[in-house]
N, C-alpha and C positions, 0 to 999 in steps of 0.2 A: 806839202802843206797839211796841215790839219784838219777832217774833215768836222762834220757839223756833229757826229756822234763821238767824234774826239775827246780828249778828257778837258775841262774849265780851268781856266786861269789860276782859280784855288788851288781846286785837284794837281798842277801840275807843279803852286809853290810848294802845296803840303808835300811833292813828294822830293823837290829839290833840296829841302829842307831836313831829312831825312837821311841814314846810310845808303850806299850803294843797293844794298840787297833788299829791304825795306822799301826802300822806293822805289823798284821796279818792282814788287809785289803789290804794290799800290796802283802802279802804272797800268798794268798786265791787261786788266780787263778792257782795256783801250789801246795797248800800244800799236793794236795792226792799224789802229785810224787815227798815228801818228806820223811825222815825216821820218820818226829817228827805226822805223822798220824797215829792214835795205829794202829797197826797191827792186820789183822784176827789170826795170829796164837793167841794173847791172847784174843781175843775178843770171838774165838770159846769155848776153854774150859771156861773161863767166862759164858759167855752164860750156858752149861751145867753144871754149878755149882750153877748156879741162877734156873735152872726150877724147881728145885722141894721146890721155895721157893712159887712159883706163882701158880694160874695165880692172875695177878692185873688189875683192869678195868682201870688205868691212871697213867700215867708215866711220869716223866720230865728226859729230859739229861741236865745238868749241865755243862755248858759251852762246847755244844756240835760241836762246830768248823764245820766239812764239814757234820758232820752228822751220823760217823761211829756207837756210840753209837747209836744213834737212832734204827738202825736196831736191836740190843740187844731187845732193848724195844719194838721195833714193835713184836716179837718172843714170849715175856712174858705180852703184853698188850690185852686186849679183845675192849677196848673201845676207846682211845686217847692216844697219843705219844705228849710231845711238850719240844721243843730242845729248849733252851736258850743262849745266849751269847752276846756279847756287839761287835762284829765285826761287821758291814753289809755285810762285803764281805766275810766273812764265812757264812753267813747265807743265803747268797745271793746262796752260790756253795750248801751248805745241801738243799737248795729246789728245785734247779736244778737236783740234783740227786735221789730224793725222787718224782719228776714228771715225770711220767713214763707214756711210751704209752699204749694205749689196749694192754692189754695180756702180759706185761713185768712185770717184777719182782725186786723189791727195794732192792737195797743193804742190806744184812746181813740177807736173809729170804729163806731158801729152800725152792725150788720147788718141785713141785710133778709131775712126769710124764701121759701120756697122762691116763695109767689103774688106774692110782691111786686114792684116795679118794679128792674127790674136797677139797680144801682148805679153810680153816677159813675165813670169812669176816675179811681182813686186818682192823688195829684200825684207826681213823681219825691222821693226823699226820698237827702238824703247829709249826710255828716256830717264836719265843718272842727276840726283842731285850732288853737286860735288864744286869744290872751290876747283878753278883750275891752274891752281897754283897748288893744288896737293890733288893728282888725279888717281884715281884709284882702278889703275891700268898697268900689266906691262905686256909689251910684246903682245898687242892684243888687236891692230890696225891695220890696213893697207895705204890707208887715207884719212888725212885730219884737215879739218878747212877750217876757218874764224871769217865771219861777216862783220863787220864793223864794230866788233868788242875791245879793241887793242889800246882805246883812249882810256880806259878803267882801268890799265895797269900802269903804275909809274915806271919811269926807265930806269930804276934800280931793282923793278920787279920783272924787267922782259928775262934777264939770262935765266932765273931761277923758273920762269912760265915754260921757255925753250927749251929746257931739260928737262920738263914733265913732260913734254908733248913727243920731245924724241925717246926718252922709256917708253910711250904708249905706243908707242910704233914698231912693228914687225920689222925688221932688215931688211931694207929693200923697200921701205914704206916712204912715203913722202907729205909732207905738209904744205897746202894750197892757200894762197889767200890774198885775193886783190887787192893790190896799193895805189889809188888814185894819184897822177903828178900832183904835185903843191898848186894851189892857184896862184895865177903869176901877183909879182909884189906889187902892191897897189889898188889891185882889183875888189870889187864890190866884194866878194866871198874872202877875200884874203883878211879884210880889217872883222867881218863881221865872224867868222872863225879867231882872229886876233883878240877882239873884244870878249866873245865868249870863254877862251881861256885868262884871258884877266881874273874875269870878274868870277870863273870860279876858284880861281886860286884866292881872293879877296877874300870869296863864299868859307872857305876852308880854313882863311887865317881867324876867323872870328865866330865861327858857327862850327860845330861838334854833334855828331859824329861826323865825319867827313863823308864829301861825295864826290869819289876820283871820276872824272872822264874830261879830257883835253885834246883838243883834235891835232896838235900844233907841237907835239913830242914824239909822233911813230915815224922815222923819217930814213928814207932808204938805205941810204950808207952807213946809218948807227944800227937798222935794223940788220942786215947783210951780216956785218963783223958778228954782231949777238948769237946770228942762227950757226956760224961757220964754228964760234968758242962752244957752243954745245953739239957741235959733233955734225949739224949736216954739209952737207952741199949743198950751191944754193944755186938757180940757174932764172934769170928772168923773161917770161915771158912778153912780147904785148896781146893784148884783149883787143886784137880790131875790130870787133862788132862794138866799140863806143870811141873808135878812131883816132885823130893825131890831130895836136896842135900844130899851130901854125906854122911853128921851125919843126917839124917832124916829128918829133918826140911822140910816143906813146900819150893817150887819155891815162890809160891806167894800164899796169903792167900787172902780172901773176907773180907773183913768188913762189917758187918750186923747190922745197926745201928736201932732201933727200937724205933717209938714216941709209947711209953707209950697208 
């Protein structure tokens, strides 16, 4: 939900209104006290569904907005974190929050009390303006994750985003990224995800510049063939710290994409 220091109704038409990138530069200075910031409840079990894939010396976040991903990776990285995304003013709030005085603690990283075992040398962390659809990477990764960015790209944009992210990748690197099941058909969240890609596809036929994000086009078995044509493996997890529905299925499953 939106808290009370959240951005106004205006603020939020001015920025719908708006290109992709433009409006989360508008957004920024509020988006952590909006809903559309992934939340720790899935970032936590994430997190614990990733450790025992690691550890990885270097990590990229993948259009990593204020920076919440980052902390994932700073948790599973030994050497270097680096966030990407084409906002300035996302990137601008992720370094803000990631610069921390003596003796504080980065978002998304347990502490350890005063008897407890000193802690790891935290990895270096920087942050890349860059479209990621042309990343300015090769062979440079262990690990690449995306948090809820994937509705910004159209599905004749996922093969050409999927072969940027496996050149960024080391041999032997892999790319992580939770895919919540669909909500079943008929369900409160089903129409009103339904509704919201209508009505920006409506947004888009009649208003200029456009503004991609559709919750209702990343969908497992189109995504799967995508990752397999540009070269990874692909292996799925499930996240049981956010559990199973009622026929068994996975809440949300890991995608484990692996460069060869």
């Amino acid at each position: 939900m939106f808290t009370s220091s959240g951005p106004t109704l205006r603020e939020l038409a001015v920025q719908a209104l708006s290109s992709v990138e433009h409006g989360y530069d508008l957004l920024a200075p509020r988006f952590n006290e909006t809903p559309f910031r992934t939340p720790d409840r899935l970032l936590e079990p994430v997190l614990g569904a990733m450790r025992p894939l690691g550890p990885f010396r270097s990590g990229l976040d993948l259009c990593c907005g204020t920076g919440a991903g980052a902390g994932v990776l700073r948790a599973l990285c030994t050497e270097r974190v680096t966030g990407v995304d084409f906002s300035a003013g996302m990137l601008g709030r992720a370094r803000a929050a990631f610069t921390e005085p003596p003796g504080a603690e980065a978002p998304g990283v347990e502490g350890h009390g005063a008897e407890g075992p000193a802690p790891e040398p935290a990895p270096r962390i920087g942050w890349v303006r860059a479209d990621a659809r042309a990343l300015p990477f090769v062979s440079a990764f262990d690990l690449a994750v995306s948090f809820g960015a994937f509705g910004h790209f159209l599905p004749a944009e996922r093969p050409g985003l999927f072969a940027e992210v496996h050149r960024s990748l080391r041999p032997g690197g892999r790319f992580v990224f939770p895919l919540p099941a669909p909500p079943p058909v008929g369900s409160r969240l089903y129409w009103a995800l339904w509704g919201f890609d209508a009505a920006m596809r409506v947004r888009n036929l009649v208003w200029h510049p456009s503004f991609v994000m559709y919750y209702r086009t990343f969908k497992l078995t189109g995504v799967v063939a995508e990752l397999r044509a540009a070269g990874f493996s692909v292996e799925l997890l499930p996240v049981e710290g956010l559990g199973r529905r009622a026929d068994g299925s996975p809440r949300c499953r890991l995608v484990v994409a692996g460069r060869a």
